[in-house]
C-alpha positions as CSV (number, residue, x, y, z in Angstrom):
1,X,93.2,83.4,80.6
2,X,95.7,84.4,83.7
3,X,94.0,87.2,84.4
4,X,90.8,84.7,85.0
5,X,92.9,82.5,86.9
6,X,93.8,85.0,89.4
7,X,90.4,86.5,89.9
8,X,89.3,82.9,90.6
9,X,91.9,82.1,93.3
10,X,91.2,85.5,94.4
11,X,87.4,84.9,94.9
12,X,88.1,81.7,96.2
13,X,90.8,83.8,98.9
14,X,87.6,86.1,99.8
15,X,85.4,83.5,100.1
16,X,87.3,81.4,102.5
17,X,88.8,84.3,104.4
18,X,92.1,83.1,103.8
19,X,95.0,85.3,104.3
20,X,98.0,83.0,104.1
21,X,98.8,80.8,101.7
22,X,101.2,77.9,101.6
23,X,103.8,76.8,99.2
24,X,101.2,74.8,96.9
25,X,98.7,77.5,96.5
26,X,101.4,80.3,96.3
27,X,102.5,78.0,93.1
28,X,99.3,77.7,92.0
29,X,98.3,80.7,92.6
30,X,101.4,82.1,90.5
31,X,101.4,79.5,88.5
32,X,104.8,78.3,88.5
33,X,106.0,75.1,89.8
34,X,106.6,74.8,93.2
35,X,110.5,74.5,93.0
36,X,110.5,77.9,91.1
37,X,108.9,79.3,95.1
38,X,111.3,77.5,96.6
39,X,114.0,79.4,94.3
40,X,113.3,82.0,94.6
41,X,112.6,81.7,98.7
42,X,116.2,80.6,98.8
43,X,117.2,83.9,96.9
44,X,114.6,86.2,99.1
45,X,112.8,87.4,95.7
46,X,109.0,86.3,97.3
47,X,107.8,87.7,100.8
48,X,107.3,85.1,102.9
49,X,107.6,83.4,106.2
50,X,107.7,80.3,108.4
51,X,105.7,79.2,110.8
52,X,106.4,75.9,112.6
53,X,108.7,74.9,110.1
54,X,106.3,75.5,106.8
55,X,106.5,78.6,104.7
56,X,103.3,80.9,105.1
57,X,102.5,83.9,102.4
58,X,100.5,86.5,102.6
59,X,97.9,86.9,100.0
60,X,98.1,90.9,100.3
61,X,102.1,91.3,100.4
62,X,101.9,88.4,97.2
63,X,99.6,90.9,95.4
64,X,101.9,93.9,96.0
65,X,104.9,91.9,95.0
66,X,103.3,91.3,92.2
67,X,102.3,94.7,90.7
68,X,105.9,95.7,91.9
69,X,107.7,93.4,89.5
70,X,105.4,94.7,86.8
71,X,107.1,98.1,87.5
Protein backbone atom coordinates (compact mmCIF):
# COMPACT_ATOMS: atom_id res chain seq x y z
CA UNK A 1 0.00 0.00 0.00
CA UNK A 2 2.98 2.68 0.62
CA UNK A 3 4.84 1.45 -1.98
CA UNK A 4 1.55 2.53 -4.27
CA UNK A 5 1.42 5.69 -2.58
CA UNK A 6 4.74 6.73 -3.47
CA UNK A 7 4.72 5.60 -7.13
CA UNK A 8 1.50 7.76 -7.31
CA UNK A 9 3.01 10.95 -5.93
CA UNK A 10 5.91 10.07 -7.98
CA UNK A 11 3.88 9.95 -11.25
CA UNK A 12 2.03 12.80 -10.29
CA UNK A 13 5.96 14.60 -9.65
CA UNK A 14 6.79 13.50 -13.43
CA UNK A 15 3.76 14.52 -14.76
CA UNK A 16 3.74 18.02 -13.47
CA UNK A 17 7.47 18.51 -13.78
CA UNK A 18 7.72 19.36 -10.26
CA UNK A 19 11.00 19.35 -8.56
CA UNK A 20 10.36 21.01 -5.24
CA UNK A 21 8.06 20.26 -2.92
CA UNK A 22 6.61 22.14 0.00
CA UNK A 23 6.06 21.25 3.53
CA UNK A 24 2.38 19.77 2.76
CA UNK A 25 3.39 17.50 0.01
CA UNK A 26 6.78 16.61 1.65
CA UNK A 27 4.23 15.28 4.52
CA UNK A 28 2.10 13.75 2.33
CA UNK A 29 4.40 12.48 0.29
CA UNK A 30 6.14 10.75 3.44
CA UNK A 31 3.28 10.39 5.02
CA UNK A 32 3.77 11.72 8.29
CA UNK A 33 2.19 14.73 9.74
CA UNK A 34 3.44 17.89 9.01
CA UNK A 35 4.84 18.75 12.51
CA UNK A 36 6.89 15.41 12.33
CA UNK A 37 8.85 17.71 8.98
CA UNK A 38 8.98 20.39 10.94
CA UNK A 39 10.87 18.16 13.67
CA UNK A 40 12.83 17.02 12.18
CA UNK A 41 13.75 20.38 10.03
CA UNK A 42 14.49 21.86 13.40
CA UNK A 43 16.92 18.82 14.08
CA UNK A 44 18.48 18.99 10.24
CA UNK A 45 17.40 15.14 9.75
CA UNK A 46 15.46 16.12 6.15
CA UNK A 47 17.29 18.12 3.27
CA UNK A 48 15.71 21.03 2.78
CA UNK A 49 15.68 24.74 2.15
CA UNK A 50 14.01 28.09 2.19
CA UNK A 51 13.04 30.20 -0.20
CA UNK A 52 11.34 33.58 0.65
CA UNK A 53 10.63 32.44 3.95
CA UNK A 54 8.87 28.82 3.00
CA UNK A 55 10.67 25.57 3.13
CA UNK A 56 11.33 24.07 -0.41
CA UNK A 57 12.47 20.13 -0.93
CA UNK A 58 13.83 18.56 -3.52
CA UNK A 59 12.01 15.57 -4.72
CA UNK A 60 15.47 13.92 -5.86
CA UNK A 61 17.58 14.70 -2.57
CA UNK A 62 13.97 13.40 -0.63
CA UNK A 63 14.36 10.10 -2.64
CA UNK A 64 18.04 9.68 -1.66
CA UNK A 65 17.37 10.50 1.90
CA UNK A 66 15.18 8.11 1.82
CA UNK A 67 16.94 4.96 0.59
CA UNK A 68 19.80 6.29 2.93
CA UNK A 69 17.78 5.81 6.13
CA UNK A 70 16.83 2.33 4.86
CA UNK A 71 20.62 1.63 5.13
Amino acid sequence: MLLIHFIRVTIFCLMTEKELMTIEEIADYLRVKKRTVYEWLKKGKIPAFKTVGQWRFKKAQIDRWLESQQA
